[in-house]
mmCIF file of the C-alpha atoms, coordinates in Angstrom:
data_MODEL
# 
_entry.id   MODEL 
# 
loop_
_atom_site.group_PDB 
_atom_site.id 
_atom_site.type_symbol 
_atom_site.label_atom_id 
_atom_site.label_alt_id 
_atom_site.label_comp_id 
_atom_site.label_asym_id 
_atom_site.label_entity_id 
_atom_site.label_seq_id 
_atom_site.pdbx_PDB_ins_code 
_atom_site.Cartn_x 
_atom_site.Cartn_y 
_atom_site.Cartn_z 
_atom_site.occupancy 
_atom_site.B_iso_or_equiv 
_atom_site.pdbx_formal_charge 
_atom_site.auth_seq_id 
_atom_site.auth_comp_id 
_atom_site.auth_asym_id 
_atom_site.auth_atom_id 
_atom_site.pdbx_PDB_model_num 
ATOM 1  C CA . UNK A 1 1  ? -9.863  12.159 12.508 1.00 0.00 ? 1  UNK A CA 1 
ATOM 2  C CA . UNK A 1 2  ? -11.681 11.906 9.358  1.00 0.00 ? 2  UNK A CA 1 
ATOM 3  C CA . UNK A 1 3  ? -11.385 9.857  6.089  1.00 0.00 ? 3  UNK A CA 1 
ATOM 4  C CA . UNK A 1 4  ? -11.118 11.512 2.144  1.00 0.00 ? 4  UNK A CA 1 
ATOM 5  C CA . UNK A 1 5  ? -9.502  11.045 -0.781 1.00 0.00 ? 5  UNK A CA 1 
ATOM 6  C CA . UNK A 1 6  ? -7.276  13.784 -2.671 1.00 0.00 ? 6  UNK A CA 1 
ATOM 7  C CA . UNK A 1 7  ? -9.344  15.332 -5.357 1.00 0.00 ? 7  UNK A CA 1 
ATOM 8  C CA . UNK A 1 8  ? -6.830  17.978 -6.664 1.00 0.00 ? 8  UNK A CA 1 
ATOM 9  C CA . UNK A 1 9  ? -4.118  20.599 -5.566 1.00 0.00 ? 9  UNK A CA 1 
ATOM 10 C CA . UNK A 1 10 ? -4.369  24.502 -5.165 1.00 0.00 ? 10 UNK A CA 1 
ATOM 11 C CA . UNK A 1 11 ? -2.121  26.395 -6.185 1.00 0.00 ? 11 UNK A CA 1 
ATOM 12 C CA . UNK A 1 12 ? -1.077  29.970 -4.330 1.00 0.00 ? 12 UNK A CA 1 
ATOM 13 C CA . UNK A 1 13 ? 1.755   31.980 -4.833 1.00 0.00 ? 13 UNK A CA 1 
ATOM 14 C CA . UNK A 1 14 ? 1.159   34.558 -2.201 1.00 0.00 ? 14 UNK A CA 1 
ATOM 15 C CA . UNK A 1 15 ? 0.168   33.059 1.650  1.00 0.00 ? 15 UNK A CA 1 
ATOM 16 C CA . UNK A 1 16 ? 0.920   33.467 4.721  1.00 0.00 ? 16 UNK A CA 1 
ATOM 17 C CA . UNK A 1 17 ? 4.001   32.880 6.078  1.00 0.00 ? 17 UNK A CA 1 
ATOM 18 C CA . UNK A 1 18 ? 3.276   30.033 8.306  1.00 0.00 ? 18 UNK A CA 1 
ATOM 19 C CA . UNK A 1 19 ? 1.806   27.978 4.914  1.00 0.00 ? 19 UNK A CA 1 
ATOM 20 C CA . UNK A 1 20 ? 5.357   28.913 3.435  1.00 0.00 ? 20 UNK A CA 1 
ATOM 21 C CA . UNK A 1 21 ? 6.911   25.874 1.659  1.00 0.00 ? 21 UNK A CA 1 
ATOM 22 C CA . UNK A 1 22 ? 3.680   23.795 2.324  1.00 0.00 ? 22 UNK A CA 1 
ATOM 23 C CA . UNK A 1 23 ? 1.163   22.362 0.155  1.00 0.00 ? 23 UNK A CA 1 
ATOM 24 C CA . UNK A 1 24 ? -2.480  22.570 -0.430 1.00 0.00 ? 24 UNK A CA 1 
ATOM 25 C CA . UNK A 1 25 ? -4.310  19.391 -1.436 1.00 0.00 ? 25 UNK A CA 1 
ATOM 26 C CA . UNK A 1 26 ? -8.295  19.391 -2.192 1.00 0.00 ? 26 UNK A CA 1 
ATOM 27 C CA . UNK A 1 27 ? -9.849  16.282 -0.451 1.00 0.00 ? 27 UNK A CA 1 
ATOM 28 C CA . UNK A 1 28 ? -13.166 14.910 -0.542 1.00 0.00 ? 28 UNK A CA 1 
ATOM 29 C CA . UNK A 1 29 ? -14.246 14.087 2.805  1.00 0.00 ? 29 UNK A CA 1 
ATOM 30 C CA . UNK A 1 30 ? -15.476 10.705 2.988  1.00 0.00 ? 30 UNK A CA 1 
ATOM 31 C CA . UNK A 1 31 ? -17.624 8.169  5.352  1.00 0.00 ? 31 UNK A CA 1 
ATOM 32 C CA . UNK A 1 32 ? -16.385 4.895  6.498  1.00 0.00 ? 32 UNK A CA 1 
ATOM 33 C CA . UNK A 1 33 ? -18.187 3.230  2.766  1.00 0.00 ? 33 UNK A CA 1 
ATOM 34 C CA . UNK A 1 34 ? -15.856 5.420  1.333  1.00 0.00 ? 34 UNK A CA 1 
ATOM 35 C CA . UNK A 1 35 ? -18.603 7.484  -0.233 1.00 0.00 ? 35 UNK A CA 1 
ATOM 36 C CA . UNK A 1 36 ? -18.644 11.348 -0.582 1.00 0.00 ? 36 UNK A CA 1 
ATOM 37 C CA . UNK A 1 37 ? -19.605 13.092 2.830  1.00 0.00 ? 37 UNK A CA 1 
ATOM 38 C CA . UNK A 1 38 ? -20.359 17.099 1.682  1.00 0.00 ? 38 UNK A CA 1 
ATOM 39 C CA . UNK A 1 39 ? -18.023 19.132 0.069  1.00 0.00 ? 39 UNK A CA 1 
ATOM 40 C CA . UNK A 1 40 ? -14.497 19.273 -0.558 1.00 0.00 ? 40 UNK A CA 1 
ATOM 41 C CA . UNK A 1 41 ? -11.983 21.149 1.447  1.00 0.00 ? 41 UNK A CA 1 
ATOM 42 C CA . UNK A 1 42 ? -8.745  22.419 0.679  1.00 0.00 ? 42 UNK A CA 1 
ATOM 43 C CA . UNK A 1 43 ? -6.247  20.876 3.560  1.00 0.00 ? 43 UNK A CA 1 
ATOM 44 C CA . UNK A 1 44 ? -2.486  21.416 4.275  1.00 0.00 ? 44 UNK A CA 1 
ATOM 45 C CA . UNK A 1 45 ? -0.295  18.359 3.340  1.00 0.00 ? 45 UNK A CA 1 
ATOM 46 C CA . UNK A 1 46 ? 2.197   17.791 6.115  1.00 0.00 ? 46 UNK A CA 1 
ATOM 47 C CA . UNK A 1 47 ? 3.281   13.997 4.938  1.00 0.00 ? 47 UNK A CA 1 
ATOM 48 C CA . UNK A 1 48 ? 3.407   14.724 1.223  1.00 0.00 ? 48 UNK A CA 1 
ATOM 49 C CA . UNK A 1 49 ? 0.502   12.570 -0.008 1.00 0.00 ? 49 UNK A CA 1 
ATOM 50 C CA . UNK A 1 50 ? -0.723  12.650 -3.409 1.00 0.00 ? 50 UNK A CA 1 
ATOM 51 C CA . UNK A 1 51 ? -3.807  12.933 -6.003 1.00 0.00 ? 51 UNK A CA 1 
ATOM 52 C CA . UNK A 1 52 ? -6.058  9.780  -5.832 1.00 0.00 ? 52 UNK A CA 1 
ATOM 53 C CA . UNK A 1 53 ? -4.594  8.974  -2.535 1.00 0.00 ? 53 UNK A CA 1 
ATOM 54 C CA . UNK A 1 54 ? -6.911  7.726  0.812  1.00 0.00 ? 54 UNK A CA 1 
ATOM 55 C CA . UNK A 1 55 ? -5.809  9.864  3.553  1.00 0.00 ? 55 UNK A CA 1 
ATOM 56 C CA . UNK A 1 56 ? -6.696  10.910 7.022  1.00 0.00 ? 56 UNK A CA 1 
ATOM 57 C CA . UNK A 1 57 ? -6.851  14.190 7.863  1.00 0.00 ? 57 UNK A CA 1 
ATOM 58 C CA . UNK A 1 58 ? -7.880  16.568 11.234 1.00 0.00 ? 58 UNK A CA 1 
ATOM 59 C CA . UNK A 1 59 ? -9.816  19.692 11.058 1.00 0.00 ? 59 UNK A CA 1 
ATOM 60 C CA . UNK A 1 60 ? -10.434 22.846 13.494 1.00 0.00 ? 60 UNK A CA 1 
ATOM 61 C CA . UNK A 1 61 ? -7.825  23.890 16.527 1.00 0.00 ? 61 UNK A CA 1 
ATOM 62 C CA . UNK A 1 62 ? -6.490  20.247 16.196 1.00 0.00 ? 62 UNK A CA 1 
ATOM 63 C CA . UNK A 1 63 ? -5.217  20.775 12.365 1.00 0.00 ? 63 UNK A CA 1 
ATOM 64 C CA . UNK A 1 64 ? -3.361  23.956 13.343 1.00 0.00 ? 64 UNK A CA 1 
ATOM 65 C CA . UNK A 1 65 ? -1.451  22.662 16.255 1.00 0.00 ? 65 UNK A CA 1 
ATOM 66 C CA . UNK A 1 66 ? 1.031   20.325 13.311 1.00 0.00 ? 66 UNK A CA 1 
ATOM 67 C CA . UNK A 1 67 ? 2.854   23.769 11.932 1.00 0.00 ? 67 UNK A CA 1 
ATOM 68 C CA . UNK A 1 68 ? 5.181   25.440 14.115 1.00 0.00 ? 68 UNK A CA 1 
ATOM 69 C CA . UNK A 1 69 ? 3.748   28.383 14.345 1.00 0.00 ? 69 UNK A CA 1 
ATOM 70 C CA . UNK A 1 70 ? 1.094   28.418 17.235 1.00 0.00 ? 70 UNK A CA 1 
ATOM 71 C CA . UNK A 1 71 ? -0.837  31.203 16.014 1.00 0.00 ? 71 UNK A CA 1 
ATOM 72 C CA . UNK A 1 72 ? -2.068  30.228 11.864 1.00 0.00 ? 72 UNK A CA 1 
ATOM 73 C CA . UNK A 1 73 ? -5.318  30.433 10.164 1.00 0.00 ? 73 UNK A CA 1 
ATOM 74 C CA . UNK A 1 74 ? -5.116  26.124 9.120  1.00 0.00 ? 74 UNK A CA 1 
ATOM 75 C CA . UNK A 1 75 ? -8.387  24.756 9.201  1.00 0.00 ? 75 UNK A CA 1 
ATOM 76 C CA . UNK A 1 76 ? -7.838  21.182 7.830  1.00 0.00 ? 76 UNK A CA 1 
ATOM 77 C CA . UNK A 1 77 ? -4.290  19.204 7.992  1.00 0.00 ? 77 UNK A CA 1 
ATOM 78 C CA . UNK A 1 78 ? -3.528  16.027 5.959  1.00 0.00 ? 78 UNK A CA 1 
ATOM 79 C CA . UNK A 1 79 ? -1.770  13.519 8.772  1.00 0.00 ? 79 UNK A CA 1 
ATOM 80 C CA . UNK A 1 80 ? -1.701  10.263 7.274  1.00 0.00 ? 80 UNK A CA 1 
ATOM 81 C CA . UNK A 1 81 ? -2.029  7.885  4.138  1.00 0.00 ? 81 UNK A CA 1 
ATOM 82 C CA . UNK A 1 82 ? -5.050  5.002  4.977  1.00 0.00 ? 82 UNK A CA 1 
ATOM 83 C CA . UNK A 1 83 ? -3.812  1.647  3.565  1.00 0.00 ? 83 UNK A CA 1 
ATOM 84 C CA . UNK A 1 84 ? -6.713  -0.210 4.447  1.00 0.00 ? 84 UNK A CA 1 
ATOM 85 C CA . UNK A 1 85 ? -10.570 -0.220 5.764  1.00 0.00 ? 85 UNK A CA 1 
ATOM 86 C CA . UNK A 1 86 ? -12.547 -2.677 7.629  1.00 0.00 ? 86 UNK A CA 1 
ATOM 87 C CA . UNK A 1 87 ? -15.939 -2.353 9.362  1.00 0.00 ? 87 UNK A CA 1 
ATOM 88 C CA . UNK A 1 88 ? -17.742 -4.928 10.621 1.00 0.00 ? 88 UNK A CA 1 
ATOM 89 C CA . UNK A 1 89 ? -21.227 -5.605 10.796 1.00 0.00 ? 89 UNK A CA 1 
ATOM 90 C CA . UNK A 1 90 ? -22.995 -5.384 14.158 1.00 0.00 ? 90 UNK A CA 1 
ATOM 91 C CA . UNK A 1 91 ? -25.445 -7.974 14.348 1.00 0.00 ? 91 UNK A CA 1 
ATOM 92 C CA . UNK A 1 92 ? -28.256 -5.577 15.721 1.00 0.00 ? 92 UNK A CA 1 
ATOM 93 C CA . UNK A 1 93 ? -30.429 -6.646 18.833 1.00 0.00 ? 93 UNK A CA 1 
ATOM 94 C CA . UNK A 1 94 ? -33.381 -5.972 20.808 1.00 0.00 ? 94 UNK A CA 1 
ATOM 95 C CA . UNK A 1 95 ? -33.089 -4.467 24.199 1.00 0.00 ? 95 UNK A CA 1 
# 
């Protein structure tokens, strides 16, 4: 799974059907600083998150497997709202 934050929506009145009723959300993939990590992508909501929001979110084969349809063309699925980060330092050492 990977972190972003939701940038924007897309709108699109003509889809395919297995997008039907769904929406499209533009995140900003982001590292674990919470800093931009390349472009943004245009993801299916599936838990109804919102703009400004820190979500998770899956991409590839994984992201199509939440619709019901088995065979649809989603690249990038929105599966959770992040309410918190931590990451710890690791002291670094010599081998």
């Amino acid at each position: 799974m990977k972190l972003g934050r939701i940038i924007g929506r897309v709108v699109s009145t003509i889809k395919v059907e297995s997008f039907d009723g769904l929406k499209l959300l533009l995140v900003q993939p982001l590292d674990e600083k919470l800093e931009k990590a390349g472009d943004p992508i245009v993801a299916v909501d599936m838990i109804q998150s919102g703009i400004g929001e820190l979500i998770y979110f899956e991409t590839s084969k994984e992201a199509g497997r939440v619709l019901e349809t088995t065979m649809n063309p989603c690249d990038a699925a929105i599966m959770g709202i992040v309410d918190e980060v931590s990451v710890e330092k690791i002291a670094s050492r010599k081998l």
